[in-house]
C-alpha positions as CSV (number, residue, x, y, z in Angstrom):
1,X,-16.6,-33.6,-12.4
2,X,-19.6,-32.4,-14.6
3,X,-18.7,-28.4,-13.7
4,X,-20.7,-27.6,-17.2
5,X,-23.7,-28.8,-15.8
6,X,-23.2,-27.4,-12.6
7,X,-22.4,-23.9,-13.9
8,X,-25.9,-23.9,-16.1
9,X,-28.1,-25.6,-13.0
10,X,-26.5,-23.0,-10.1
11,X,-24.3,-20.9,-11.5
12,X,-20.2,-20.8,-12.3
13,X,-19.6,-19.3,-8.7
14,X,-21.3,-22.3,-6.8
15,X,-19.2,-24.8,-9.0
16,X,-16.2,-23.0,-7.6
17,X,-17.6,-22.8,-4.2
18,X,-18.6,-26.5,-4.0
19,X,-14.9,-27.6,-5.2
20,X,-13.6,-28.0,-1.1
21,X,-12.8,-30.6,1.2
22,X,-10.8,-33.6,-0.1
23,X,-7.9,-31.1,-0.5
24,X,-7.2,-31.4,-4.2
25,X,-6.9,-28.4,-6.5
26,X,-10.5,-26.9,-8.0
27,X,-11.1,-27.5,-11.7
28,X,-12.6,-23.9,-11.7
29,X,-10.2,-20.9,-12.6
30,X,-7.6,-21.9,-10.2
31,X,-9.2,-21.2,-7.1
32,X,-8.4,-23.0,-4.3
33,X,-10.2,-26.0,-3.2
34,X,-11.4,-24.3,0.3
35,X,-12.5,-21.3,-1.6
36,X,-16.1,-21.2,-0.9
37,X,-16.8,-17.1,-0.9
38,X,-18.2,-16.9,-4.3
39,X,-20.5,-20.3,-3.5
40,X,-24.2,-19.2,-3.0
41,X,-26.8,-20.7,-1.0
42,X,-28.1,-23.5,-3.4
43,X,-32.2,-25.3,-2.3
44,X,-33.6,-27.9,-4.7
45,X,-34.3,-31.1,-5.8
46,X,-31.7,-33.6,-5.8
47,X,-31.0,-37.3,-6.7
48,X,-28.3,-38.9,-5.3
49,X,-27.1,-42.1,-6.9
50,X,-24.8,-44.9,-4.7
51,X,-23.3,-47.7,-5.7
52,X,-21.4,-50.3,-3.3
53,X,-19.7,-53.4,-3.8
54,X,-20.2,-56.0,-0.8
55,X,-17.6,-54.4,0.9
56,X,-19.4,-51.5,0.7
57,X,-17.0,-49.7,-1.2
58,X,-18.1,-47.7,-4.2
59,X,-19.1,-44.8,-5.8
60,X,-21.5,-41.4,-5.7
61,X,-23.5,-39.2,-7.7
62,X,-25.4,-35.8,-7.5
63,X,-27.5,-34.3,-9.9
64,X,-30.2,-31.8,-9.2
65,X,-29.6,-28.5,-7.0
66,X,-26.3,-29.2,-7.0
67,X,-23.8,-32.0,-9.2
68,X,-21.2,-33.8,-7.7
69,X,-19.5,-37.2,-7.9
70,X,-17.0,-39.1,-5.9
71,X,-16.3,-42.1,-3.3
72,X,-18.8,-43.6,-1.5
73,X,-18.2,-45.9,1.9
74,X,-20.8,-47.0,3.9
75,X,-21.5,-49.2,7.6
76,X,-24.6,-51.5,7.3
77,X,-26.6,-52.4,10.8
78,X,-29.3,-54.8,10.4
79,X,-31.2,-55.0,13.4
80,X,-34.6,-57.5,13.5
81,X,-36.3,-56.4,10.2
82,X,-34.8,-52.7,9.7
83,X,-31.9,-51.5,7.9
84,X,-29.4,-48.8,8.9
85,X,-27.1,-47.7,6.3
86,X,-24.8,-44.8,7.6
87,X,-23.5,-43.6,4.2
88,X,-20.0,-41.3,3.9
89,X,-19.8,-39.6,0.7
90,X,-16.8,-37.8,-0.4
91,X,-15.7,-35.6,-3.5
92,X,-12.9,-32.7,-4.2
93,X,-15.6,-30.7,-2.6
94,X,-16.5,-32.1,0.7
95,X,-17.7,-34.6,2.6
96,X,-21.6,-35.7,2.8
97,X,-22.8,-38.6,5.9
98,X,-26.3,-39.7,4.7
99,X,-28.4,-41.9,7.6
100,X,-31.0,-44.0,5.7
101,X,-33.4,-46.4,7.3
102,X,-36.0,-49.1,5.4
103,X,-37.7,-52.2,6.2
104,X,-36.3,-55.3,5.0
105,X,-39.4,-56.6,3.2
106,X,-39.6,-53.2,1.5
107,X,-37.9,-51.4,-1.2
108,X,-38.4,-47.7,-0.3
109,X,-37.1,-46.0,2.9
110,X,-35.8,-42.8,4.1
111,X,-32.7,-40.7,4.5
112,X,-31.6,-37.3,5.9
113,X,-28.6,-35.6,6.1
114,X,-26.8,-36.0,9.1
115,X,-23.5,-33.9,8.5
116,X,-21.2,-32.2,6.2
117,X,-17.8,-30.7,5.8
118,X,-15.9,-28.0,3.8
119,X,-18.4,-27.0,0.5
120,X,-21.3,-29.1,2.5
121,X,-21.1,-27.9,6.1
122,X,-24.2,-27.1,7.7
123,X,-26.2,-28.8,4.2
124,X,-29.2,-30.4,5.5
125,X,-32.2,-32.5,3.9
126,X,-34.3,-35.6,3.2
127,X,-36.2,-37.9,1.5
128,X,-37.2,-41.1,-0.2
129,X,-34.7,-44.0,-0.7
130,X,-35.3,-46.7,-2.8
131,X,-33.0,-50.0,-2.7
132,X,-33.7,-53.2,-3.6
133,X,-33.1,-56.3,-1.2
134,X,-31.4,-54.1,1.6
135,X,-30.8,-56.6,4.1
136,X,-29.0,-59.4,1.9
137,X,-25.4,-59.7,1.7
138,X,-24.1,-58.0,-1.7
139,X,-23.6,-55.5,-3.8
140,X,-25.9,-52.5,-3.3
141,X,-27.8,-49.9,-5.8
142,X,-29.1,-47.2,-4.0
143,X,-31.0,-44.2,-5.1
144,X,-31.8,-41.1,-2.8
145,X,-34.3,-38.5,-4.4
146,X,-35.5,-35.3,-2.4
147,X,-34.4,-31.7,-1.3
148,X,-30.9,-30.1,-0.5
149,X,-30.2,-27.0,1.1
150,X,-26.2,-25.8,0.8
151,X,-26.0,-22.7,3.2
152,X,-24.1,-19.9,1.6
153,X,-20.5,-19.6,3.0
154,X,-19.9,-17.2,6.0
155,X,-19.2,-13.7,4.7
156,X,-15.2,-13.7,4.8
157,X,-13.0,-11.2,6.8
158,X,-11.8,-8.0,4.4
159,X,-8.4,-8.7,3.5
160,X,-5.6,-7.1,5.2
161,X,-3.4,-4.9,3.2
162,X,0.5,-5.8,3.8
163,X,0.8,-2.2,4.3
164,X,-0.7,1.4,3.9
165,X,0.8,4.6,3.0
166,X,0.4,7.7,4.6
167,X,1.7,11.2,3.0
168,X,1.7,15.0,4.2
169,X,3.2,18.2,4.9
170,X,5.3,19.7,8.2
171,X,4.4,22.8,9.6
172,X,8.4,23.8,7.7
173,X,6.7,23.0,4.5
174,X,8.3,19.8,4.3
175,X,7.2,16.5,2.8
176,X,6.2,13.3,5.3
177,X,5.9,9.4,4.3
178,X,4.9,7.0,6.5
179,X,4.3,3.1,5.9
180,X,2.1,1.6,8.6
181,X,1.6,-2.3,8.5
182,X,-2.2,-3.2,7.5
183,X,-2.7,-4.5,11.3
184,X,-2.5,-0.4,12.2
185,X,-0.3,-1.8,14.9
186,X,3.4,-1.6,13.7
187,X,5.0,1.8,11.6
188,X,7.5,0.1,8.7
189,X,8.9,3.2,7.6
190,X,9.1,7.1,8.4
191,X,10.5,9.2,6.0
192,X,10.3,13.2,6.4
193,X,12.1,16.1,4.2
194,X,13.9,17.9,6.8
195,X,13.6,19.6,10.1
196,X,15.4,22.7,10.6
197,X,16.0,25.0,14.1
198,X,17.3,28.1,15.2
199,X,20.9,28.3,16.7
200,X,22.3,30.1,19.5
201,X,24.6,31.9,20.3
202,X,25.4,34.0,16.9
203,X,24.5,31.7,14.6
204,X,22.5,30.8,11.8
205,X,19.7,28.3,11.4
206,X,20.7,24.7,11.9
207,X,18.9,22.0,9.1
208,X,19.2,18.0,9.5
209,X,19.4,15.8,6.1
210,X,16.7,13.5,5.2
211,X,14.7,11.6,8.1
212,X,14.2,8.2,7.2
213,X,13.3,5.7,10.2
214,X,13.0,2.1,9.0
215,X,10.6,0.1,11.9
216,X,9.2,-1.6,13.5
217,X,8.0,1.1,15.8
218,X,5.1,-0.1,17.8
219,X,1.5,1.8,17.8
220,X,0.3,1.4,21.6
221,X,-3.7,0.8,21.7
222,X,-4.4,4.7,21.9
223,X,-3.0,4.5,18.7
224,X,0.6,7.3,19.5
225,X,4.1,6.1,19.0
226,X,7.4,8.0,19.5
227,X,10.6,7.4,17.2
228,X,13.8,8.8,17.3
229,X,16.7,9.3,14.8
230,X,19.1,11.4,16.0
231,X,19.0,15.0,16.7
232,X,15.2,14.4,15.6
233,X,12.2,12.9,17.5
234,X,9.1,12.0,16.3
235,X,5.7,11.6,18.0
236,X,2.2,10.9,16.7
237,X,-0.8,9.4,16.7
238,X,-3.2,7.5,14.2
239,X,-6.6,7.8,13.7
240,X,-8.9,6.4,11.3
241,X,-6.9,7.4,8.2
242,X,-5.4,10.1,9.8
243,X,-2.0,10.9,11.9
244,X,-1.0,14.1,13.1
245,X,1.8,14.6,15.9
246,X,4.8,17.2,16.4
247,X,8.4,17.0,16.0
248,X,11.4,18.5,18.1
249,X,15.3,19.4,17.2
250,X,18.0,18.9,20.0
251,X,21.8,18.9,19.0
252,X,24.8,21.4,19.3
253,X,28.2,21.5,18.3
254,X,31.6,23.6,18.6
255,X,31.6,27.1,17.9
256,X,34.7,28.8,15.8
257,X,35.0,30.6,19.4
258,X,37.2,29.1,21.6
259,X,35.3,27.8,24.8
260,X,31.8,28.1,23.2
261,X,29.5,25.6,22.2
262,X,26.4,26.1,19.8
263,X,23.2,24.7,20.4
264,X,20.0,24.6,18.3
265,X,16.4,23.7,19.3
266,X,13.1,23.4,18.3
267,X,10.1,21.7,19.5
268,X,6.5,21.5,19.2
269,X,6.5,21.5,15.4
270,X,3.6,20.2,14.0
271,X,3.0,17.4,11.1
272,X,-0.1,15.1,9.6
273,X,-0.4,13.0,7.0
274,X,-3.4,11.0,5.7
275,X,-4.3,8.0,3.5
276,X,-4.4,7.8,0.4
277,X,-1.6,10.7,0.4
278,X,-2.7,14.1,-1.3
279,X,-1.3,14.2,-5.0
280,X,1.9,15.5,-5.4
281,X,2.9,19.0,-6.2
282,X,4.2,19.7,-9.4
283,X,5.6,23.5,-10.9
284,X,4.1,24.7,-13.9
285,X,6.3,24.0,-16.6
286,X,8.0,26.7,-18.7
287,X,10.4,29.8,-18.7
288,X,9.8,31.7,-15.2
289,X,11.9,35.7,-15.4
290,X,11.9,38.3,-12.7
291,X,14.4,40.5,-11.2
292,X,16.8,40.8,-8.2
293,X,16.3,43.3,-5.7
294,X,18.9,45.2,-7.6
295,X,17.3,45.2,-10.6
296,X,19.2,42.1,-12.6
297,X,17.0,39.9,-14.5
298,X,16.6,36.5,-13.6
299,X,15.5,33.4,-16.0
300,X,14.6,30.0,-14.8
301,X,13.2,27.5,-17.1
302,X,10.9,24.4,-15.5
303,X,10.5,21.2,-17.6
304,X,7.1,19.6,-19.1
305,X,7.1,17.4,-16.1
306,X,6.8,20.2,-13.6
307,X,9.5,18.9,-11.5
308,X,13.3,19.4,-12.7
309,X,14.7,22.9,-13.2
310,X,16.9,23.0,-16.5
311,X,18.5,26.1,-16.5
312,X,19.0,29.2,-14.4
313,X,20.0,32.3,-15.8
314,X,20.7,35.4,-13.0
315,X,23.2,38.3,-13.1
316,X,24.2,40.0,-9.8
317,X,26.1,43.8,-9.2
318,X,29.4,43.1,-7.0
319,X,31.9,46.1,-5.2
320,X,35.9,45.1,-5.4
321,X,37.4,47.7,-4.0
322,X,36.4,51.4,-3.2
323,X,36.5,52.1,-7.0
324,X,35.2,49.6,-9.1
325,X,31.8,47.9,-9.0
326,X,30.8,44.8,-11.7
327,X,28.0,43.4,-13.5
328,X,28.3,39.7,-13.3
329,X,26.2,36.5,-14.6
330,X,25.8,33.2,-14.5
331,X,24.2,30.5,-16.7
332,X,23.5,26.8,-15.7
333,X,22.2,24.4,-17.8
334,X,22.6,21.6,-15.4
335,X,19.1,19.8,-14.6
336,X,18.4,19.9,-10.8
337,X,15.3,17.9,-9.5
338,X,13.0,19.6,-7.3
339,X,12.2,18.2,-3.9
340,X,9.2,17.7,-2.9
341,X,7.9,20.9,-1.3
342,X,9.2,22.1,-4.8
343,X,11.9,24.2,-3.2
344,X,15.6,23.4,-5.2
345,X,19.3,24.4,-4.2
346,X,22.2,24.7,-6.0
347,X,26.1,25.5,-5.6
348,X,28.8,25.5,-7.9
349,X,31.8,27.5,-9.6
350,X,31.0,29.8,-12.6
351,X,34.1,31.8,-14.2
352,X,33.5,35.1,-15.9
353,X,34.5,36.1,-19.4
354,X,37.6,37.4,-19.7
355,X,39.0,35.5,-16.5
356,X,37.5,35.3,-12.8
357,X,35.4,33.4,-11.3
358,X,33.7,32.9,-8.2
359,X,31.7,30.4,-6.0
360,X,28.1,30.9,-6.6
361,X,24.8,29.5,-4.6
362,X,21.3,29.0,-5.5
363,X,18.1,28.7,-4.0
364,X,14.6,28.7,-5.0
365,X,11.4,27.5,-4.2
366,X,7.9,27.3,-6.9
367,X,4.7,27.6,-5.9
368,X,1.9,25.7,-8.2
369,X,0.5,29.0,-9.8
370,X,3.1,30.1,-11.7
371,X,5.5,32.2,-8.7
372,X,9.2,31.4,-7.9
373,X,11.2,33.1,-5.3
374,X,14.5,32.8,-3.6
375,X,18.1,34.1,-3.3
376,X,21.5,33.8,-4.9
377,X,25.2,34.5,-3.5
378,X,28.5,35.1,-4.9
379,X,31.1,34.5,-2.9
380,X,35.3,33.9,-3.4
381,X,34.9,36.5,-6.6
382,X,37.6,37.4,-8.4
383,X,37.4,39.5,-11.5
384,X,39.8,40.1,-14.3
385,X,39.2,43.6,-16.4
386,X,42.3,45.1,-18.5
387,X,45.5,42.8,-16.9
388,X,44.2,43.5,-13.1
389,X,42.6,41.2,-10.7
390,X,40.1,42.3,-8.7
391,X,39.0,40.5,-5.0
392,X,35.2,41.2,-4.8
393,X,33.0,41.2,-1.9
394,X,30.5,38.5,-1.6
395,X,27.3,39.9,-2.5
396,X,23.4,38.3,-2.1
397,X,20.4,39.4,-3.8
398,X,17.1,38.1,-3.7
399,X,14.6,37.5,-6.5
400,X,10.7,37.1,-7.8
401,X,10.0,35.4,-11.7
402,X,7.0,34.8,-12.6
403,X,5.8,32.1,-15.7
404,X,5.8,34.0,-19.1
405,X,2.7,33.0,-20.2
């Protein structure tokens, strides 16, 4: 397969193009043999070169507008004083049929092009043939010269991606994910922070785990879909890069009161999410300090990567008793990864010099311009001063650091 000449006559991309039909692999960068979408449309001079045993069995060659060689066949009708040779000629790039007609007594005749598969559908052309003795019995030496035109392959369809991702924000500040097959038609995967709701009666604020709805859930032609995952359903709708929709909360459960059952609900909440996603946030990284709302400092230090807390430093005022009142602190140099929204919580036990302790929570959340804010809570406190153990009230403070620049 003379590729190098080929490549310099019409170009690399048309010797990859051509290299279709018989169904054997392409000599040219691995493409497949039916790849013909970097072929152009090729329009020249040819001469086409066959030769037949008297079986008419043999072999081809192109060289011109395009190169080419393989197998030739060919059926031979003599009819009174005219020749009609219908000639099949066949490579690892397609098929050629050539029709060529000439007088017996001459030596020259004509031939067009009367079809073409894989690399040479739709080829047309013509010319001059010349063969010598066409009408005997015998071997055959046949040689074709005139014009080719290849069409360019049809433009193919843009590839389908497997999947695309979609990623945005709750109206609860919380992150969303969604995997939607490349067909639009099918949602993989639908993953969302959390969805919290209010409780009733006499009771605080009800939050689920993770959301994480693996598929298939069908998109309908208007392009909405519904999902549930218990206590938590989903609805949306996709448009052009785009799908917005709500969410809603239904569960209860037992209250501590005998008889009484708690229920929490919400509805209506909003979410989108587009594609690409937006980039993700990040905290700036360093040492943020502040105080409490009664005054204690705070310290909370962010890594270089803007997303794992490393230590938390925070002191809190407790009452035990009527008559005595404490300073306590706590330090933490546990890392604790921030979720997405960039909000973190924490519990754990801290004991106090001296002896004590007490159960102590932590939460927080960054925003991306240097800000954090949240709470913290001691609870189960016990404090040791001078051989007496004091029980302490649980006490909660908020806060407010800002980066130290």
């Amino acid at each position: 397969m003379r590729t190098g000449r080929l490549a310099r006559r019409i170009g690399w991309s048309l010797a990859v193009g051509l290299a279709v039909g018989s169904g054997t692999a392409s000599s040219a960068a691995g493409h497949s043999v039916h790849d013909t979408a970097f072929r152009p449309a090729s329009t020249g001079s040819v001469r086409i070169d066959v030769k037949l045993n008297a079986q008419r069995r043999g072999t081809f060659a192109i060289a011109g507008a395009a190169t080419d060689t393989g197998t030739g066949t060919a059926r031979r009708t003599v009819s009174g004083t005219r020749l009609v040779l219908v000639e099949t000629l066949k490579s690892t790039r397609g098929t050629l049929v050539l029709r060529v007609e000439q007088l017996c007594a001459k030596t020259t005749g004509g031939w067009r092009v009367l079809a073409g598969t894989a690399a040479y559908a739709g080829t047309t052309g013509s010319g001059t043939t010349t063969v010598r003795s066409p009408c005997l019995a015998g071997p055959l030496r046949i040689a074709h010269t005139g014009r080719l035109k290849i069409p360019p392959p049809p433009t193919p369809p843009p590839a389908v991606p497997a999947k695309v991702l979609y990623g945005g924000w709750t109206g609860q500040d919380e992150d969303v994910a969604l995997e939607v097959a490349g067909d639009g038609r099918t949602i993989t995967l639908i993953h969302i922070g959390r969805v919290s709701a209010p409780c009733a009666p006499n009771a605080g604020p009800f939050s689920t785990a993770e959301i994480r709805i693996t598929g298939p859930v069908p998109v309908a032609d208007d392009g909405t879909f519904t999902a549930v995952q218990a206590p938590v359903t989903v609805t949306g709708r996709l448009v052009q890069g785009r799908i917005e929709g709500t969410l809603a909360l239904q569960t209860s459960y037992p209250s501590y009161q005998p008889g009484q059952t708690i229920t929490c609900s919400a509805s209506g909440i909003t979410w989108n999410a587009t594609s690409p996603p937006p980039p993700p946030r990040v905290a700036l990284p360093g040492t943020y300090c502040g105080f409490n709302n009664q005054g204690k400092g705070i310290c909370i230090d962010v890594a270089p990567d803007g997303l794992t807390v490393t230590s938390v430093r925070d002191g809190i005022r407790v009452s035990c008793g009527s008559s005595a009142s404490f300073d306590l602190g706590s330090t933490d140099n546990n890392s604790l990864s921030l979720r997405p929204n960039l909000s973190f919580a924490r519990t754990n036990t801290v004991t106090f010099d001296g002896g004590g302790g007490a159960r102590h929570y932590f939460y927080g959340s960054f925003d991306t311009t240097g800000t954090v804010k949240g709470s913290t809570r001691f609870e189960a406190i016990t404090v040791i001063q001078g051989g007496t153990t004091y029980t302490c009230a649980g006490e909660t403070s908020t806060f407010e650091a800002k980066l130290q620049r």
